[in-house]
N, C-alpha and C positions, 0 to 999 in steps of 0.2 A: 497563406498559412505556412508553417514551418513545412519543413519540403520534406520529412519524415512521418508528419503525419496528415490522415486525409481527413476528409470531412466526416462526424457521426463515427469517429473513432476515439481511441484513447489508449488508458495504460492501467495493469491492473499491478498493484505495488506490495511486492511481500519483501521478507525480512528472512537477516539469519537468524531470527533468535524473539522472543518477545521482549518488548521496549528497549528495540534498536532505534527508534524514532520514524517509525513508517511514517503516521500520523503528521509530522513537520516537513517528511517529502511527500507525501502526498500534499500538504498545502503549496510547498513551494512551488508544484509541479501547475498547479491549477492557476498559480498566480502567474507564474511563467507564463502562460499558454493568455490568461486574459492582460497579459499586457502584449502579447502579439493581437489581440483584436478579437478575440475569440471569446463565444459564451461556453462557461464549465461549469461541470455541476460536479459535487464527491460524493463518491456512494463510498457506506462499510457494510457490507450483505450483514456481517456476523458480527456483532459486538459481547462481548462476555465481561461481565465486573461491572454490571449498570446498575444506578441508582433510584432510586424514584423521584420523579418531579412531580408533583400534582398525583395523577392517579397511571400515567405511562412511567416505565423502564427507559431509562436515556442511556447514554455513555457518553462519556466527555469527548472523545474523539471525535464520533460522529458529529455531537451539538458544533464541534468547530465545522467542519468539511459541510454544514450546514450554514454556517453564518459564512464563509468564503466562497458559497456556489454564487454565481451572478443570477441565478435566477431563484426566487422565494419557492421554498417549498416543503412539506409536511415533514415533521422528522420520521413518520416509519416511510416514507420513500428513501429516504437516505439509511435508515437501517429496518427493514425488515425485519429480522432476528435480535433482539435486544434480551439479553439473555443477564440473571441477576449475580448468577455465582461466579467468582474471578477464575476460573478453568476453564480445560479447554472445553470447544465448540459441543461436542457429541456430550460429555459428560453435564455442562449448564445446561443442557435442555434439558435431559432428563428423557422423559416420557415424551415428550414433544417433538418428534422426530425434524429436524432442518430438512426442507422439502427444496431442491436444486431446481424443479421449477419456480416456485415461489421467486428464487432468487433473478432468474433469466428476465421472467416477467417485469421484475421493478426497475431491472436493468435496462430493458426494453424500451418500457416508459422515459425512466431518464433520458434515453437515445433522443426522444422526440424533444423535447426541451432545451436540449445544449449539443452545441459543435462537437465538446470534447466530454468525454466521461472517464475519470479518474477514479478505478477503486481501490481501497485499501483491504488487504485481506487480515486474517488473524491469526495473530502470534508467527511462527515458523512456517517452509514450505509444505511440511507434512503433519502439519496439525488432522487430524479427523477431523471431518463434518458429521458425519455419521458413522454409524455401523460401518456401511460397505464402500463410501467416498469420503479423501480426502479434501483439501483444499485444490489440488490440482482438478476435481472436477469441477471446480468454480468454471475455471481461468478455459478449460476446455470447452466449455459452454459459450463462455460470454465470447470466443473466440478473442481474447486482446492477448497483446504482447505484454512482457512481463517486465519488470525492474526491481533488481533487485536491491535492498539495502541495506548494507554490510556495516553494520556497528562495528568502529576502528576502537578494536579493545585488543587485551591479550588475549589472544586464539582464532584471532578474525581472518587470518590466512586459511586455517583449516577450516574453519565454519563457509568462511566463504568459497572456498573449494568446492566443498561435498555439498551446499545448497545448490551451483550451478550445475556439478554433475547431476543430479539429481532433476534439475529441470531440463537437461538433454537427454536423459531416459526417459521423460516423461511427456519427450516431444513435443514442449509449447518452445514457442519461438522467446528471446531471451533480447530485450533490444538492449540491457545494456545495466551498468549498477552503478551507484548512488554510493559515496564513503561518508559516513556520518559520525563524527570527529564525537565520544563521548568522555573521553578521557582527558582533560585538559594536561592531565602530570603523565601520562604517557609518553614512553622513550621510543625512539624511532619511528616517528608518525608516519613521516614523509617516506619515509623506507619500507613502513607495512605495506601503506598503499600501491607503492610500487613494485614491489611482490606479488601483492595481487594481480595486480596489471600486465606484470610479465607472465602469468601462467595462467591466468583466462583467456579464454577468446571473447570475448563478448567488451564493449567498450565500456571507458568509464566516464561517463555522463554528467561527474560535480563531486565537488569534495567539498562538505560543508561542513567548516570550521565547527569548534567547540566556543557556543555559548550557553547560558545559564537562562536566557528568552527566547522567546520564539519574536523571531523579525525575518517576515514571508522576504518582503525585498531584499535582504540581505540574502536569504537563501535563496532565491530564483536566479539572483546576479551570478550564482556560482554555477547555473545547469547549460550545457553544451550539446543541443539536442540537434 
């Protein structure tokens, strides 16, 4: 196994911002890891902006990290909280409080089924779950380390600043960020990323280019874990 990570661990994956492309590093991450030899599975605890299939709430995100686990399995193992309104976590529930055990529990479960567990969280780092916790008490719970991924847009120096300050006040361990090329006509790509690079501490793990598809292999080729 990769010499970063152990057995019955993984990565829990947030973002600067909502549709910086977590969803496509979280796939590449899974694929990565099952082309070293390893079974993965992708959980999304929260999904918000789902639709209806038959008579369940889906979200398209999750339906992938579902069809990319190597092992079959139920889609509310993979999302729990399938929520219909496209806002954040606390406000799409509503009345239906997101319960942190609930979460731990399915996560749990996954542990026993696959080597590695990769979750996706939602939207930004300080999305609310509820009333009284954020998304940081996900990550505190599930005990994983974090990765963050920095949509390479204009303001992604400062976005991505104040998201890792913010995960070092908040005391979870930070293994490292993901640059996710969204901007094809963007000036100084090469030059953002390296900004970043020079005034975080925390390493940079893959720079994946800007395409218009999603191609797992093309993105896993780019990750340096």
């Amino acid at each position: 196994m990769t010499k970063n990570v152990k057995m019955k661990q993984g990565f829990f994956i947030t973002g600067t911002d909502t549709g910086v492309g977590k969803t496509w590093a979280t796939l590449a991450l899974m694929h990565y890891f099952k082309q070293q030899g390893h079974s993965v599975v992708g959980m999304k605890p929260v999904a918000a902006g789902c639709e209806w299939a038959g008579k369940q709430l889906k979200n398209e995100d999750a339906v992938l990290l579902q069809e990319y686990s190597s092992v079959p399995l139920d889609y509310k193992e993979i999302n729990p909280y399938a929520l219909e309104m496209p806002v954040a976590p606390h406000l799409a529930a509503r009345e239906n409080v997101i319960d942190l055990d609930v979460i731990v529990t399915a996560f749990q479960k996954l542990q026993e089924k696959a080597e590695v567990v990769i979750v996706e969280g939602a939207g930004g780092w300080l999305v609310p779950l509820n009333e009284e916790q954020d998304l940081s008490a996900v990550v505190k719970a599930l005990g994983l380390p974090v990765i963050l991924v920095v949509a390479i847009k204009l303001g992604c120096i400062n976005h991505a600043r104040l998201t890792l300050q913010q995960l070092a006040a908040d005391e979870v361990q930070c293994a490292g960020w993901f640059a996710m090329c969204l901007d094809a006509d963007m000036a100084c790509i090469e030059e953002n990323i390296e900004s970043i690079a020079n005034r975080v501490s925390v390493p940079l793990l893959g720079v994946f280019p800007y395409t218009e598809k999603l191609d797992v292999d093309s993105l896993a080729s780019q990750i340096v874990l």
